[in-house]
Structures are given as structure tokens and as C-alpha cells.
N, C-alpha and C positions, 0 to 999 in steps of 0.2 A: 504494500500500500504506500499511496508517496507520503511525503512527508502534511502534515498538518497544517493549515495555512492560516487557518484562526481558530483560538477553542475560545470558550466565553464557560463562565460561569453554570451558564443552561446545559452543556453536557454537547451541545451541538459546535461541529466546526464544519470547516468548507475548504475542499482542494480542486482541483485543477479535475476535470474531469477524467474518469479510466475510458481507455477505449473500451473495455469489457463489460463495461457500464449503462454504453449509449441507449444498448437496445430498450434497458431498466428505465433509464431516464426518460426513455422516449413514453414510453406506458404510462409515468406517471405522467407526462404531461398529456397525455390524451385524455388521461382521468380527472385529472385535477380542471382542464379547459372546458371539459363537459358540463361539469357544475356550475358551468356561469349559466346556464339553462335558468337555475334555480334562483337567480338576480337580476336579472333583467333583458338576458342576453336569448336570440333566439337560436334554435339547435343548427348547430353548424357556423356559426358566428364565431369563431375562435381566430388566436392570431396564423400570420401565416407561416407554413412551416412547421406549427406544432406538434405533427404529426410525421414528420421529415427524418431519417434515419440519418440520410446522409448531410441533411442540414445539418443538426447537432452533432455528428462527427467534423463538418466541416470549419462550426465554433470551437468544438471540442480541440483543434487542429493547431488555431488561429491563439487558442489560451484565452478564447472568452467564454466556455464554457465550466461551471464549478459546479460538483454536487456535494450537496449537503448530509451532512452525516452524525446519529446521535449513535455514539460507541458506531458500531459495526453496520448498521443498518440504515441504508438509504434512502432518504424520508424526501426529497426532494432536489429541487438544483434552481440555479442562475446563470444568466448570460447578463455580461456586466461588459461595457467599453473603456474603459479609462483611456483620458488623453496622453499626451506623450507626458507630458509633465507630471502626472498622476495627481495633478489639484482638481480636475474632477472630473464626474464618473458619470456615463449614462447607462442607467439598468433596464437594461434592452426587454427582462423579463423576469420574471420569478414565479413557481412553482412550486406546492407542498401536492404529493398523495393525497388523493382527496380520504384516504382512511384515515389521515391525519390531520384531516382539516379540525377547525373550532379547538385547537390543543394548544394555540396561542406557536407554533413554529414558525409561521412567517413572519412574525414580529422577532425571533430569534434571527432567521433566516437575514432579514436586513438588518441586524446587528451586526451579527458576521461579517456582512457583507462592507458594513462601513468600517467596522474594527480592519478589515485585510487593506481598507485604503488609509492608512492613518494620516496621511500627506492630504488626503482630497478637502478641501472645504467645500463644493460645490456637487450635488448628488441629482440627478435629472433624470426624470422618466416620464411616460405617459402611460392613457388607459381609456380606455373608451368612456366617452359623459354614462353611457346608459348603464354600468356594471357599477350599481351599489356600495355595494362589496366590497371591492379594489379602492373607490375613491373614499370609504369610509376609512379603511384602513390605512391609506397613505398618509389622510389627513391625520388621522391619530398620531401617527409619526413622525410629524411634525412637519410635514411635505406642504409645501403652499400651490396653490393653480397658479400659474403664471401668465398662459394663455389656451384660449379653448380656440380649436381648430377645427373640422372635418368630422366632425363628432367622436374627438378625442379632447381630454382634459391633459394639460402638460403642465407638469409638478414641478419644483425644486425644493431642496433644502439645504440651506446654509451652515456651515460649520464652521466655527471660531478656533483657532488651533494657537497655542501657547499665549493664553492670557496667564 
């Protein structure tokens, strides 16, 4: 297994993706995208690629793909961009197993995720206006809308580093 790339307190850390992985990964995200059914979204409505073997290997490739890990067992993943400078980051996606939804991991998951940037002050992503869910959650995390497009809401959150 490689090496550790963030552990947090929660038991949960995040490495660089396994190629032996992808197939797993790819499952949960067909699982986890499915449930936006259940918030606003209508069936089939998910992002693109989601369901892409060879996409996520091709992230997986590239070093933007990471799955998420509590001890031994793979509960989820991310695709994160960081710019060259690594002062910030756009999180191209994030996904938990939907058997592990409501267990509070995605709020771990984008812990991790900001702990592996500790350099970044600037965190950006987006999510569709009509998915509940995602924009309740982002907001809880302290994510602000910035601007609504396409019928997409696009986040940021700012980070202060050595006060």
C-alpha cells in the first residue's frame, strides 16, 4: 500500500489512487451519483464520466485521483486539481459509498483533503443549483457561492495560513 498522505484524527486518510483500485472506485461512484435521484436530481443526471473506467485511471495517471481510506477499507475517493503553486485547489469531485452515506465521511473526506494541501489558501469547486444535498453540505463547510452559472453553483473557501 503506498505511503499515507493524510490521516486526521477521524481514523480516515487519502493516497494517490491504486491502479487495483479503479474498478472499486469506479462502483462507488456509480453508487454514491445514483442517490442524487433522492435530492433533486433526475435519474441519469450525474457528472460526466462517472461511470468511466478508463477516465479514473486516466486521473488516477495524471495524480488527481485519491481514494479514501478508514484503516483498510475503501469508503470513497476524490479528484482534486491543484495549481502549480499549490495555493489552491479545485475539487473537481468527491464521493463516499453510498452504504456510507449520512456517517458524517464526507465532511472527513474534505478534511483530508484540505489537510494534504496545507500551502493552499484558496479551495474551489462547483455542483449543480438543483442537488440539495451537495450545496447544503458545502455550505456547512464553510464554502461561499461565488457565482451561479449554467445551473451550476460555484463555491470557494478561503484559508488564512500562519496568523
Amino acid at each position: 500500500m503506498k505511503e499515507k498522505v493524510t490521516a486526521l484524527k477521524s481514523g480516515m486518510y487519502i493516497v494517490k489512487a491504486e491502479e487495483d483500485q479503479i474498478e472499486k472506485i469506479v462502483d462507488m461512484s456509480v453508487r454514491a451519483f445514483e442517490t442524487d435521484v433522492n435530492v433533486g436530481g433526475t435519474k441519469g443526471d450525474c457528472p460526466p464520466e462517472f461511470d468511466s473506467i478508463e477516465w479514473h485511471k486516466q486521473m488516477a495517471r495524471e495524480g488527481h485521483l485519491y481514494q479514501a481510506m478508514i484503516e483498510k477499507d475503501l469508503v470513497g475517493a476524490a479528484i482534486v486539481f491543484p495549481d502549480e503553486t499549490q495555493r489552491s485547489l479545485y475539487i473537481g469531485r468527491i464521493f463516499i459509498d453510498s452504504v456510507y452515506h449520512r456517517k458524517g465521511y464526507g465532511i472527513r473526506l474534505m478534511e483530508c483533503i484540505e489537510s494534504n494541501f496545507p500551502c493552499a489558501t484558496e479551495f474551489n469547486l462547483d455542483t449543480p443549483c438543483w442537488n440539495e444535498r451537495t450545496n447544503a453540505f458545502y455550505q456547512r463547510l464553510g464554502y461561499r457561492i461565488i457565482k451561479i452559472e449554467d445551473g451550476f453553483n460555484f463555491y470557494q473557501k478561503i484559508r488564512v495560513i500562519g496568523i
